[in-house]
C-alpha positions in Angstrom: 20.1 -80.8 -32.3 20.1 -84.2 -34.1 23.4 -86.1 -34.5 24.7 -86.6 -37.7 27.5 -89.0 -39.0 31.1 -86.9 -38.7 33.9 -87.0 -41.7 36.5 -89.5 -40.9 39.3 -91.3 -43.0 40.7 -94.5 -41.9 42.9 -95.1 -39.1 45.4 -97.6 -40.2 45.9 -95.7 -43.5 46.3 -92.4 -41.8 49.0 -93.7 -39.3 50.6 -95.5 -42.2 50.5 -92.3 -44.0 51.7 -89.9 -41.0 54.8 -92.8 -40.7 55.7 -91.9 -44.2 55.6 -88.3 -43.4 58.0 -88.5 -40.8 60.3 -90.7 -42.4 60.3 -88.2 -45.1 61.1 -85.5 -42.7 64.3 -87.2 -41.1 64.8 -87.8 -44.6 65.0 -84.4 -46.1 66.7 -82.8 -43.1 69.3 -85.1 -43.5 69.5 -84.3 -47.5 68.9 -80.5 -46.1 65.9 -80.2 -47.8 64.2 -77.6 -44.8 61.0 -76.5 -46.5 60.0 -79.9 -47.6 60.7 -81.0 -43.8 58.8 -78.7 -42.0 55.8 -79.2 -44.7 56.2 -83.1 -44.1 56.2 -82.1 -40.0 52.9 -79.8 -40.8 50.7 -82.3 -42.8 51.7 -85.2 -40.0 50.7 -83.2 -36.8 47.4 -82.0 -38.6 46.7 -85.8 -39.6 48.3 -86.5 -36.1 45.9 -84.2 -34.3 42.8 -86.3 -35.7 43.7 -89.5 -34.5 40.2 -90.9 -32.6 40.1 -94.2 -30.7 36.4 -95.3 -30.6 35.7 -98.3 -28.2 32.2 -100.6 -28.6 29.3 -98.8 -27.8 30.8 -95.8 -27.6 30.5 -92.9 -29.8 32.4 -89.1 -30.1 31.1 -86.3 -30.4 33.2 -83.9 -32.7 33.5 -80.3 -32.3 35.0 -77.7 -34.3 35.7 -73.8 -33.3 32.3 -74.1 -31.0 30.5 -75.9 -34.1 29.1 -79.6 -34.0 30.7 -81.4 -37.0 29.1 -84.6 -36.2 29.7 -88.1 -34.4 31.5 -91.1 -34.9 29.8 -94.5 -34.1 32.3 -96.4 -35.6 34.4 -98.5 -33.5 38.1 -99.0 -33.7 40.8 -96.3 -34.9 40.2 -93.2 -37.5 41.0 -90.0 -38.4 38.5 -87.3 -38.3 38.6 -83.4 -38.3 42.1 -82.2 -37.4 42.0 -79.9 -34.2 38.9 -80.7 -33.7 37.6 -81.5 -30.0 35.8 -84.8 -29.3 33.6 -85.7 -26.5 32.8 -89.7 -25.7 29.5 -90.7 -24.7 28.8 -94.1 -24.0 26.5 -96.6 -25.6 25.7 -99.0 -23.2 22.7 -99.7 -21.1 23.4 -98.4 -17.7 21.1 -98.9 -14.3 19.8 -96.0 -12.2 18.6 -97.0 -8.8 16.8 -94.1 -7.3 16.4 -93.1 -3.6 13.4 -94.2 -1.7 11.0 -91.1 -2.0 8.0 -90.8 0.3 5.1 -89.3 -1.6 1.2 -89.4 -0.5 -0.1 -91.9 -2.5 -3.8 -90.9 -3.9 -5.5 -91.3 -0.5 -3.0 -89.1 1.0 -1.5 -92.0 2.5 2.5 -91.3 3.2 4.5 -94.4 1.4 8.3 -94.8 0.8 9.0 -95.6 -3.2 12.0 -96.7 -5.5 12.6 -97.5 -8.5 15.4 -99.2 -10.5 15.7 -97.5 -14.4 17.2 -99.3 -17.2 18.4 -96.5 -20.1 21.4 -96.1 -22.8 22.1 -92.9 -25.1 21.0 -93.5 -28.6 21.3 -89.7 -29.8 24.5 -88.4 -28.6 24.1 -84.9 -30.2 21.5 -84.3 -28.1 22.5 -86.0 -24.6 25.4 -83.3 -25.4 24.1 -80.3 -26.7 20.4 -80.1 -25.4 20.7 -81.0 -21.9 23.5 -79.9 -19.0 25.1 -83.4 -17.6 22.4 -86.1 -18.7 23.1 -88.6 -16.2 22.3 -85.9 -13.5 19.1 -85.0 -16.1 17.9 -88.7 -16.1 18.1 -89.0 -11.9 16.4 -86.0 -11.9 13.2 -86.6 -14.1 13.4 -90.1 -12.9 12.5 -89.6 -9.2 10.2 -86.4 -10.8 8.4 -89.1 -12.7 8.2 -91.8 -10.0 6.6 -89.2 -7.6 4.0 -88.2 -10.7 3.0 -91.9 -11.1 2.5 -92.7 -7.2 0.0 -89.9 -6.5 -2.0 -91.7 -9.2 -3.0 -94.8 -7.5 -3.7 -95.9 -3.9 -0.8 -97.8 -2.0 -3.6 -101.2 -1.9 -6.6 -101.9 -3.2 -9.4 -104.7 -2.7 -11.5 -104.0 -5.6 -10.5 -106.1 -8.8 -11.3 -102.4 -10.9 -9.2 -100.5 -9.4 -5.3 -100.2 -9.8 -3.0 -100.2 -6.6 0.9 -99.7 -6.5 1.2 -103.0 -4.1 -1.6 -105.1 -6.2 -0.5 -104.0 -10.3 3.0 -103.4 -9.8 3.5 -104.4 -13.9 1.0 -101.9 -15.0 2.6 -99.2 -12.3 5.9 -100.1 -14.5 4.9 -99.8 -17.4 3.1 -96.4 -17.3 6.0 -95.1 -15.2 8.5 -96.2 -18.3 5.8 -93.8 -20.9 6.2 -91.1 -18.5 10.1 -91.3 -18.3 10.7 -91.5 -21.5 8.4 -88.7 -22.4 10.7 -86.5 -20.3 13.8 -88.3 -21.7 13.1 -87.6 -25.3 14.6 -84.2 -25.2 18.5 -86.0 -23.9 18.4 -88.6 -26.8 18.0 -91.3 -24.1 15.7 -94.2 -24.2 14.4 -95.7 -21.5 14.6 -100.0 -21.7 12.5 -100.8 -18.3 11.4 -99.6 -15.4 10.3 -101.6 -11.8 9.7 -100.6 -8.1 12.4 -102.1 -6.5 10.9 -100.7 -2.8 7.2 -99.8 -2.0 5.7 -99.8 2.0 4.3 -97.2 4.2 6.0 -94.7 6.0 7.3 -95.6 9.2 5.3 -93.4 10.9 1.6 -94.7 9.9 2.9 -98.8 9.2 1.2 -99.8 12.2 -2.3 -97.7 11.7 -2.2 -98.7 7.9 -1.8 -102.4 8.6 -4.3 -102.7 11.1 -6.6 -100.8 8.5 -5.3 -103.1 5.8 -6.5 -106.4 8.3 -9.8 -104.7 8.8 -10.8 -104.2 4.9 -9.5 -107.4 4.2 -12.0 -109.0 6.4 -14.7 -107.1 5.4 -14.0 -107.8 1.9 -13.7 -111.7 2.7 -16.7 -111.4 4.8 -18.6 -109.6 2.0 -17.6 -112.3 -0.3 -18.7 -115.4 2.1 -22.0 -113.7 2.5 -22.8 -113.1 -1.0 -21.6 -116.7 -1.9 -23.6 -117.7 0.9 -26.6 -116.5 -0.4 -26.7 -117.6 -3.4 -26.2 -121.3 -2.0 -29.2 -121.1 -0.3 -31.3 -119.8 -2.9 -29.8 -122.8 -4.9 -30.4 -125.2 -2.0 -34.0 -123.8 -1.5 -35.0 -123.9 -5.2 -33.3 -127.6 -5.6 -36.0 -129.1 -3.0 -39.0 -127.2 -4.1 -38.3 -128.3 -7.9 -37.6 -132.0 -6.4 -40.7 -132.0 -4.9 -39.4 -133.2 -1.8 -40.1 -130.9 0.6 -43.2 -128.0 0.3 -42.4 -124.8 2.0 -44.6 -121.8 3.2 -43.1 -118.8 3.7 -42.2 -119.0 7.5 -40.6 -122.5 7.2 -38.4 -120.8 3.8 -37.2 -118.3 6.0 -36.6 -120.5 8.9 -34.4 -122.8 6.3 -33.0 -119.9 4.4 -31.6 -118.6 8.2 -30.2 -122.2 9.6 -28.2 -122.6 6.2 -27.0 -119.1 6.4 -25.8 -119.2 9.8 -23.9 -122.4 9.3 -22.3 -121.7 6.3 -21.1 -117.9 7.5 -20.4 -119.0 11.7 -16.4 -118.6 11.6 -16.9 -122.0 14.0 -18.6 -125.7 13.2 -22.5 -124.8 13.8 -24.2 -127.7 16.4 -27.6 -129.6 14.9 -30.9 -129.3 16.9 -32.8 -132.1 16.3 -36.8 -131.4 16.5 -38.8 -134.1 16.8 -42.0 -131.6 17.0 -44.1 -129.3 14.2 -42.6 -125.9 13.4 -45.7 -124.3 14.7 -46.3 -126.0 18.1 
């Protein structure tokens, strides 16, 4: 089903019209003209019966006998099919605010997730005809769709190439807005944004997951201070042997290469030794 314009007449010039027919009526039963009456009363209800009030952003859906005859998108007053049956949709952009879902996450981690979705109709034929009550369709895919997307990713993560629900929360959006509107399509709707409006770990596991979520962050700072800590010492070590200051065996480049790593990666202020002997006596 694809909508399609209906046939309409304008409203102003059918009321003026149907006025006319009326005043004829009176007119001819009072001159007892009966058969031109009753015609007059016939053509009026029929024009009568088409009457449509259409409101911004709003459109009807015309039906006639069972049969689609089209829609009307035009606002204001007009006169369409006589005896038909019209259905209003609205236009407008509407919210959805879903429940919080708990879903395992891809770690199998239980979380709680919501999501606010931002849609309007912009094929009223098919939010109609192809789908049964489309605002109950869109909740449903919508929390269908949010569950799909957060078995994807982890809940965190601490690596820069990987995606996480809590760490790319735009990308998380974004791909959750293709997947709606992929199942949208078939009710003419179209979805304008997506966000998480709620995301944390299920009651239940909180405390366990932030102690775990302490722990890798600590290892991953750690990680990072050593491996800068490294490299400052190679940098330190080379800068003096190119100088020319100092000349270093082995032993006494390890025994550097160790005091400048502990006191750049102790958590406290490392104390100086002062040896006024040879490293070898």
């Amino acid at each position: 089903m694809k909508e399609k314009p209906a046939w309409t007449f304008n409203g102003y010039a059918g009321v003026l019209i149907i006025a006319f027919l009326l005043a004829g009526t009176v007119f001819s039963f009072l001159e007892q003209q009966f058969i031109i009456g009753i015609l007059c009363v016939i053509v009026a209800v029929t024009l009568g019966s088409g009457i449509t009030l259409i409101q911004p952003n709003q459109s009807a859906v015309v039906m006639f006998l069972g049969k689609y005859m089209g829609s009307i998108r035009k606002e204001g007053i007009v006169i369409t099919v006589p005896f038909s049956v019209r259905k209003m949709i609205s236009l407008r952009v509407r919210n959805f605010n879903s429940n919080r879902l708990k879903v395992n996450d891809v770690n199998g981690n239980p979380i709680e997730i919501a999501a606010v979705i931002v849609f309007k109709v912009i094929d009223s034929a098919k939010a109609v005809f192809d789908v049964d009550q489309y605002e109950q369709f869109v909740e449903i895919q919508s929390e269908t769709a949010i569950r799909a997307v957060a078995t994807k990713y982890p809940y965190d993560s601490f690596s820069d190439a990987e995606l996480s629900l809590r760490g790319n929360a735009e990308e998380v959006s974004n791909e959750l807005r293709v997947e709606l509107q992929e199942r949208l399509k078939v009710a003419g709707v179209e979805v304008i944004e997506t966000r998480l409006t709620h995301l944390a770990y299920s009651t239940e596991i909180a405390q366990a997951m932030l102690q775990r979520q302490q722990a890798s962050a600590i290892i991953a700072a750690r990680k990072q201070i050593v491996e800068g800590a490294v490299g400052m010492v190679q940098d330190a070590i080379m800068q003096l042997e190119k100088d020319g200051s100092v000349e270093l065996d082995d032993e006494r480049r390890v025994a550097m290469a160790n005091n400048l790593l502990v006191s750049i990666v102790a958590d406290q202020g490392t104390q100086p030794v002062i040896n006024t002997g040879s490293l070898y006596q």
